[in-house]
C-alpha positions as CSV (number, residue, x, y, z in Angstrom):
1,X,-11.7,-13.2,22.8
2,X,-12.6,-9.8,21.4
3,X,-10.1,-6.9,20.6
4,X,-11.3,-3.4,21.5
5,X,-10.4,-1.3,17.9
6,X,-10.0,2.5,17.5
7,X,-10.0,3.7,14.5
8,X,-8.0,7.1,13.5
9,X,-9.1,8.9,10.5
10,X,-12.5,8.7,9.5
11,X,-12.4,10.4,5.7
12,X,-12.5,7.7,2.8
13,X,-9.6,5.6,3.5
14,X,-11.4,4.7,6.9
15,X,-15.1,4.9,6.4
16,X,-14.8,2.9,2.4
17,X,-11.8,0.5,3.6
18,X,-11.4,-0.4,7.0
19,X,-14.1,0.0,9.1
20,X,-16.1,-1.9,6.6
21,X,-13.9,-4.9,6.8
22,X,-13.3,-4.6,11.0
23,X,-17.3,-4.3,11.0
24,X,-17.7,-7.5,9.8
25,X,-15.2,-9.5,11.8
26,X,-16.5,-11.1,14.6
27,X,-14.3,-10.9,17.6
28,X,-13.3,-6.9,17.1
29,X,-15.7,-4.4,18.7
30,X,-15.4,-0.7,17.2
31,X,-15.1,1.0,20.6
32,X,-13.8,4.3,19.5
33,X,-13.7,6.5,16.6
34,X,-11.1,10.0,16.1
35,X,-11.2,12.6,13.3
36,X,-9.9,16.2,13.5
37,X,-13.8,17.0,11.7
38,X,-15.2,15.1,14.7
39,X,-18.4,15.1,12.2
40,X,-16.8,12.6,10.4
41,X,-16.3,10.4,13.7
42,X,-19.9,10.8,14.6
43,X,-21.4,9.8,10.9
44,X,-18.9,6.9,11.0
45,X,-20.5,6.0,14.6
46,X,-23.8,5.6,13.0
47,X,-22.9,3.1,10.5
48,X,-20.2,1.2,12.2
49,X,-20.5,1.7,16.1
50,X,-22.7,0.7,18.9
51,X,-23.9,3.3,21.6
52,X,-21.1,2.8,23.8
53,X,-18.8,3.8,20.8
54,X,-16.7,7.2,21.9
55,X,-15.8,9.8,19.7
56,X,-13.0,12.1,19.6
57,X,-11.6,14.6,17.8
58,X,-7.8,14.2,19.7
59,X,-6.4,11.0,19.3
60,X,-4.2,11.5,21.9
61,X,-7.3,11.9,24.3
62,X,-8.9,8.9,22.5
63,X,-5.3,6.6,23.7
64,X,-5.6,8.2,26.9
65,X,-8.9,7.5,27.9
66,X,-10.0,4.7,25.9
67,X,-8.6,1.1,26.9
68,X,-7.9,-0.5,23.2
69,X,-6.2,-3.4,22.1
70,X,-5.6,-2.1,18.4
71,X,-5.8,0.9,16.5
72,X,-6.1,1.8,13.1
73,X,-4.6,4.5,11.5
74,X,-6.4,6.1,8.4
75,X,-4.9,9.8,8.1
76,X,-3.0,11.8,5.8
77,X,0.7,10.6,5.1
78,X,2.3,13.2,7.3
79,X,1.0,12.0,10.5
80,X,1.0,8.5,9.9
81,X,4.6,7.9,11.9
82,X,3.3,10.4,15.0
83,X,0.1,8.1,15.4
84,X,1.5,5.3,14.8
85,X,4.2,5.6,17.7
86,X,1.7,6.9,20.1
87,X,-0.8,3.8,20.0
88,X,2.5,1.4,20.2
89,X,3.3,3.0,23.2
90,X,0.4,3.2,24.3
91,X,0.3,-0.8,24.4
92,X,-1.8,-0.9,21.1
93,X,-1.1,-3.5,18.4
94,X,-1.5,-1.3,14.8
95,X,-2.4,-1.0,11.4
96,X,-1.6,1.7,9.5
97,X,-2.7,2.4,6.0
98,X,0.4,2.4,3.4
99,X,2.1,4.0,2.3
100,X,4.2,3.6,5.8
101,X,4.8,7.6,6.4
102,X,5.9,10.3,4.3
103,X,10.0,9.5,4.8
104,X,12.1,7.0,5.4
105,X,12.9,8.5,8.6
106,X,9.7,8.4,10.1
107,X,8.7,4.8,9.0
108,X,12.0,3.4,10.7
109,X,11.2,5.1,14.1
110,X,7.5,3.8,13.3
111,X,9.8,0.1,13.0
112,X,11.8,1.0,16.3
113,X,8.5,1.3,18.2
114,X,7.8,-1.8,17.5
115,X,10.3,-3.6,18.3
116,X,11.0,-1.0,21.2
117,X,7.1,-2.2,22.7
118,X,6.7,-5.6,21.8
119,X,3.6,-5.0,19.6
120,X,2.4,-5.6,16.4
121,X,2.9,-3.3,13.3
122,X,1.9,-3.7,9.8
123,X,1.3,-1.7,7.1
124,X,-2.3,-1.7,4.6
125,X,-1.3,-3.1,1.5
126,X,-4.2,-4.9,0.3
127,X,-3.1,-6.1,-2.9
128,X,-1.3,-8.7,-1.5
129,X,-4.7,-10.3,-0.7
130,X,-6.0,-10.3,-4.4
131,X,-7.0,-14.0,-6.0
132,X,-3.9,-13.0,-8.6
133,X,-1.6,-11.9,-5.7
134,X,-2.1,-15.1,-3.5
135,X,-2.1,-17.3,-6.9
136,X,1.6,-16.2,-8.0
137,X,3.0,-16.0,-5.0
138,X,2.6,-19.6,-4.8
139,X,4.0,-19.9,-8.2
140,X,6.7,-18.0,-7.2
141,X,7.6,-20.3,-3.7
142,X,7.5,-23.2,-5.3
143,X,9.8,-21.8,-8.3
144,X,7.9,-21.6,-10.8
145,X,9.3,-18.6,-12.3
146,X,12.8,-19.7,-11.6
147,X,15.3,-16.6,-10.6
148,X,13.9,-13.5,-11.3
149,X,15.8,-10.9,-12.6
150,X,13.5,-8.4,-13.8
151,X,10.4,-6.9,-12.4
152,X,8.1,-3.8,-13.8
153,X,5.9,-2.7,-11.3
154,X,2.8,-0.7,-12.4
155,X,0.3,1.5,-11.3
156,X,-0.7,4.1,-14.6
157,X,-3.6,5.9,-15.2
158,X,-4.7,8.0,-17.8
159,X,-6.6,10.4,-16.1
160,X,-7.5,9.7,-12.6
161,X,-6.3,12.7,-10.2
162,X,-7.8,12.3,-6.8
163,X,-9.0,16.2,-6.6
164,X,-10.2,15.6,-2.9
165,X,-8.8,15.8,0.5
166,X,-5.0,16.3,0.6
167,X,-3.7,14.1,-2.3
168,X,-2.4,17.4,-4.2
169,X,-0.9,18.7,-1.0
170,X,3.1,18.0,-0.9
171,X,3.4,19.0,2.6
172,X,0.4,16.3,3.8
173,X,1.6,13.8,1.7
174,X,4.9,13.7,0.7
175,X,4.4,12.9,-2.9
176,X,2.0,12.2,-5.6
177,X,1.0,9.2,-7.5
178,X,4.0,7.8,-6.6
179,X,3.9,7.3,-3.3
180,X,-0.1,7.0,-3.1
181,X,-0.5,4.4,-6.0
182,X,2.9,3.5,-7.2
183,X,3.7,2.2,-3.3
184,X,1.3,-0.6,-4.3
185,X,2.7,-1.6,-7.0
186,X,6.4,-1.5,-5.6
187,X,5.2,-3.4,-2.4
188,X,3.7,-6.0,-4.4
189,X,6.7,-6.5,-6.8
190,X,9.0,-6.9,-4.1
191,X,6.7,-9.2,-2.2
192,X,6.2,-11.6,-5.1
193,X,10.4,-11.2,-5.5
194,X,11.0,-11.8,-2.2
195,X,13.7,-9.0,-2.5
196,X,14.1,-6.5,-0.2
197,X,17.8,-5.1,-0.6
198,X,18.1,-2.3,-2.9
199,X,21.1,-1.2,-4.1
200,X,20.7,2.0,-5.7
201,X,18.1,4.2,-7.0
202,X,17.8,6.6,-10.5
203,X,14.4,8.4,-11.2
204,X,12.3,11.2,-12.5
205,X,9.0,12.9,-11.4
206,X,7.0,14.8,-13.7
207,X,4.8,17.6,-12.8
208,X,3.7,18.2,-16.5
209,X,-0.1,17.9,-16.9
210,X,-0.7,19.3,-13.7
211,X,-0.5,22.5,-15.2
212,X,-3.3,22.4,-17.5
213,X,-6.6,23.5,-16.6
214,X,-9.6,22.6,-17.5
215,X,-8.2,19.1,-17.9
216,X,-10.4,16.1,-18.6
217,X,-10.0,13.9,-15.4
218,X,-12.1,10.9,-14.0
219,X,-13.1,13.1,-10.7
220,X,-13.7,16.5,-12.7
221,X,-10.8,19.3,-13.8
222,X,-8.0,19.9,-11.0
223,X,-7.0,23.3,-9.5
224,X,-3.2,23.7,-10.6
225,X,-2.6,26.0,-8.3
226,X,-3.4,23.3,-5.5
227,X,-1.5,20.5,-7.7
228,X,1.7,20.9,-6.2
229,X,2.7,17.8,-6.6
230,X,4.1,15.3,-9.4
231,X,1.7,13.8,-11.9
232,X,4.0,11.3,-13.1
233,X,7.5,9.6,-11.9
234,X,9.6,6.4,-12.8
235,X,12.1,4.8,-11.0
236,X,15.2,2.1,-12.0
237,X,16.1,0.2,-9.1
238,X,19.0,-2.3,-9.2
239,X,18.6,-5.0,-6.0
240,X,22.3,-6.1,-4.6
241,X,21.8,-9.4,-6.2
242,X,21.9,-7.9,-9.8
243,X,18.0,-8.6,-10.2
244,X,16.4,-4.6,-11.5
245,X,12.9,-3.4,-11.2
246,X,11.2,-0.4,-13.5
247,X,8.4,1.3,-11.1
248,X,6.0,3.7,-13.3
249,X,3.5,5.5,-11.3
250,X,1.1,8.2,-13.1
251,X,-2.4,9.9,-11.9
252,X,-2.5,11.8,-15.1
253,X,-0.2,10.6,-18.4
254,X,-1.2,10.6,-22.7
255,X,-1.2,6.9,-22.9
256,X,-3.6,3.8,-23.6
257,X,-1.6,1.4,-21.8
258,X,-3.0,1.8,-18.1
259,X,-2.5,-0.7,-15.3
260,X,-2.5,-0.2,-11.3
261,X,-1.2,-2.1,-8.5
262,X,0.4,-4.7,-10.9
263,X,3.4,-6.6,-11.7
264,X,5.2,-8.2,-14.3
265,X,7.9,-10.5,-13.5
266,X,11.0,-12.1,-15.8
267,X,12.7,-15.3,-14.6
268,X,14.7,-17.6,-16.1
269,X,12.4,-20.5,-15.7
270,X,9.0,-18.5,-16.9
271,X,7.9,-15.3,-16.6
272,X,4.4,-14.1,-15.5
273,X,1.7,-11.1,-16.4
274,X,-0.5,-9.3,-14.1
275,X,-2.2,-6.9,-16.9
276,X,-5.0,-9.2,-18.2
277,X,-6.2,-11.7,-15.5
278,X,-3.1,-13.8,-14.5
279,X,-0.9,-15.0,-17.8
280,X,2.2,-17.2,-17.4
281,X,4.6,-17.7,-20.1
282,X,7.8,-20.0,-21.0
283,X,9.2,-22.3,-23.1
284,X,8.2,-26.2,-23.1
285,X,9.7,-29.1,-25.0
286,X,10.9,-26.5,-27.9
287,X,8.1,-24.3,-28.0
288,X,7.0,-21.0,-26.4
289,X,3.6,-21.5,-23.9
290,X,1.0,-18.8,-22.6
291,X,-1.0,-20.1,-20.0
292,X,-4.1,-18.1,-18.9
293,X,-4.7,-19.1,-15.4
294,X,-8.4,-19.6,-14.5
295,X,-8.9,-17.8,-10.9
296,X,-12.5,-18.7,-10.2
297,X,-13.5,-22.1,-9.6
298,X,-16.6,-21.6,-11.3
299,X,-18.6,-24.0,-13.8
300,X,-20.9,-25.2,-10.7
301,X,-24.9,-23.8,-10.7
302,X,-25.2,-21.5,-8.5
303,X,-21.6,-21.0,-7.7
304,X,-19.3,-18.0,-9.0
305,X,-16.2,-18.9,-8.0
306,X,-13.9,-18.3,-5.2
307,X,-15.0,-15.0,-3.2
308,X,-12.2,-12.2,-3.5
309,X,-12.8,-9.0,-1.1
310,X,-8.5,-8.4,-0.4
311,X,-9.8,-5.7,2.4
312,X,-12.1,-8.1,4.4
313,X,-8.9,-10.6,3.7
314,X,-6.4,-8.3,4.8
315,X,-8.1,-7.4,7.7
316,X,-8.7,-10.8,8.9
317,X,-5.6,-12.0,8.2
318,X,-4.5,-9.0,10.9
319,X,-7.1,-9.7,13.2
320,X,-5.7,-13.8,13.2
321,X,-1.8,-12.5,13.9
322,X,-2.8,-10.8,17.1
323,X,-5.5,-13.2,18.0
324,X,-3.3,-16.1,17.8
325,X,0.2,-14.5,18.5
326,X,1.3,-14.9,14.7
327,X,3.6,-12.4,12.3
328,X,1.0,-10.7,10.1
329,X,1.7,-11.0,6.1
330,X,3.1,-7.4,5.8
331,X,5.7,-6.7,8.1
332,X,6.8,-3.4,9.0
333,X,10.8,-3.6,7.8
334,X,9.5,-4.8,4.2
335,X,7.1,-1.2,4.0
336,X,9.9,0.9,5.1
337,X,11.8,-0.6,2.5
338,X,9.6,0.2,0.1
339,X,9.1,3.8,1.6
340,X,13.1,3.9,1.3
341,X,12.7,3.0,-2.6
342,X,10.1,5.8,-3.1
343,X,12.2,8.5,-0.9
344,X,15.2,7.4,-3.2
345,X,13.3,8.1,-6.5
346,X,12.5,11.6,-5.5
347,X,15.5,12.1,-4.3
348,X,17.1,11.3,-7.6
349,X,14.8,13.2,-9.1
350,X,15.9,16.4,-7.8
351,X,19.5,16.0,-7.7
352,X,20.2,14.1,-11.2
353,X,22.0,11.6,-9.5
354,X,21.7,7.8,-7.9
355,X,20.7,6.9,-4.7
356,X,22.8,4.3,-3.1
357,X,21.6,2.4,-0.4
358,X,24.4,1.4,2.2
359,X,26.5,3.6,1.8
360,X,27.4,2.5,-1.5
361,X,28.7,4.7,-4.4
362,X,28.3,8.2,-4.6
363,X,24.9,9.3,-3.2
């Protein structure tokens, strides 16, 4: 069988991430391609199409006219939940890139349509597919870490502002590194915890840096006029069953110690380090252990160890659910929770205050 995919979206996300991945999956044909710069749709047909691809530069058009089986969606946060909706109902399983959508609101009517339609939905966090990631989550099942009580989930830079596109643009995106690169690391944290009821919420955002010009960055000096918003923001989140997570999230911060889309977890058993490689550590017979784990299987001529391309996994694993009738790996209610984290952060942010999640507290 072969699904006929349209893709929504062809800036970076789309044309670096997943058509790449879809391209090289056997049973999906690339059958049409939308971008509001329909030049972008026509250089993507090029080098991931066939002639009979169609381009569009209206998605709704593209669901109208186009008979698809699943669509991905590769836009700017702010229209993530509106495209999203429209290809459920229009009898299309989807993917859309994380984070889910740009509030909390929007990704639980993105989780209504699901359910409302009967199709699938799941959300692009890749990181779940790393060697690492699949390693310690297996740890993790089988209890190796024992109860874990405290997580910090990662995703720092020193000096890495995305000056493209709409990353600086509030209004397109909600947010800044925290919900573009810190929703990694939060999705993966609670993953690996298998924890996905908050309690409440207390955080900061930072828009500090962002105010210097001239500023030495990985992708040249920003515009601080167009930086609107933060560069930096960390959140506390206490889980109902007692166990607490620390989220840091920066684009731009005067520190050494940088990490992204990682996690460190603390159980009572043995605890477990993302930053270097894979490191577990405990205590054995009276004495405290580090154990590097070794992710290739390598040692064998002309063998390099175990082949590790999370996008071409992810997207295969996605392919399989809807091929085969299966739940994909990331479902839709753990994103919005995630998205419901990140909302809560800002939130606390401006107000001072805690965010309680069920109507706990004092919100």
């Amino acid at each position: 069988m072969t699904l006929r995919v349209g893709v929504i979206g062809c800036g970076g996300i789309g044309t670096k991430k997943h058509l790449p991945a879809l391209a090289q999956i056997e049973e999906v044909e690339i059958v049409a391609l939308c971008d509001i710069i329909v030049e972008r749709a026509v250089d993507a047909k090029k080098e991931f199409g066939t002639a009979d691809t169609e381009v569009f530069a209206d998605y709704q058009e593209m669901l109208d006219k186009v008979d698809l089986d699943v669509v991905h969606v590769c836009t700017p946060n702010s229209s993530h939940a509106e495209l999203s909706i429209a290809a459920l109902e229009a009898d299309c399983h989807v993917m859309c890139e994380k984070p889910m959508a740009k509030t909390a609101k929007e990704a639980r009517a993105m989780v209504e349509a699901a359910k409302r339609t009967g199709k699938k939905l799941t959300i692009g966090y890749q990181n779940r597919f790393r060697t690492d990631s699949q390693h310690l989550h297996k740890i993790v099942e089988d209890g190796g870490l024992g109860d874990i009580y405290f997580a910090k989930a990662h995703a720092i830079r020193r000096r890495a502002v995305p000056t493209w596109g709409v990353f600086l643009d509030e209004e397109a995106q909600g947010g800044g590194p925290l919900i573009d690169i810190g929703t990694h690391a939060l999705d993966l944290t609670l993953w690996l915890m298998n924890n996905y009821k908050p309690k409440f919420v207390v955080g900061n955002a930072y828009h500090k840096l962002a105010e210097h010009k001239n500023s030495a960055n990985a992708w040249g000096p920003w515009d601080p006029s167009k930086f609107t918003v933060e560069d930096s923001a960390f959140g506390y989140v206490v889980m109902e069953n007692g166990a607490s997570i620390f989220l840091e999230a920066s684009w731009a911060l005067n520190t050494l110690d940088v990490k992204e889309a990682k996690t460190t977890l603390m159980g009572d058993k043995a605890g477990a380090d993302m930053n270097n490689g894979l490191t577990i550590n405990g205590e054995e017979y009276g004495l405290m252990y580090e154990k590097e784990v070794n992710l290739t299987t390598g040692g064998v001529d002309f063998y390099e160890g175990m082949e590790n391309d999370p996008e071409l996994i992810e997207a295969r694993q996605w392919i399989d659910a809807i091929l085969n009738d299966t739940t994909p790996v990331v479902l839709p209610e753990q994103a919005l929770v995630v998205t419901e984290i990140l909302e809560a952060i800002y939130e606390s942010s401006k107000t001072g205050k805690p965010v309680y999640f069920n109507g706990e507290g004092e919100a």
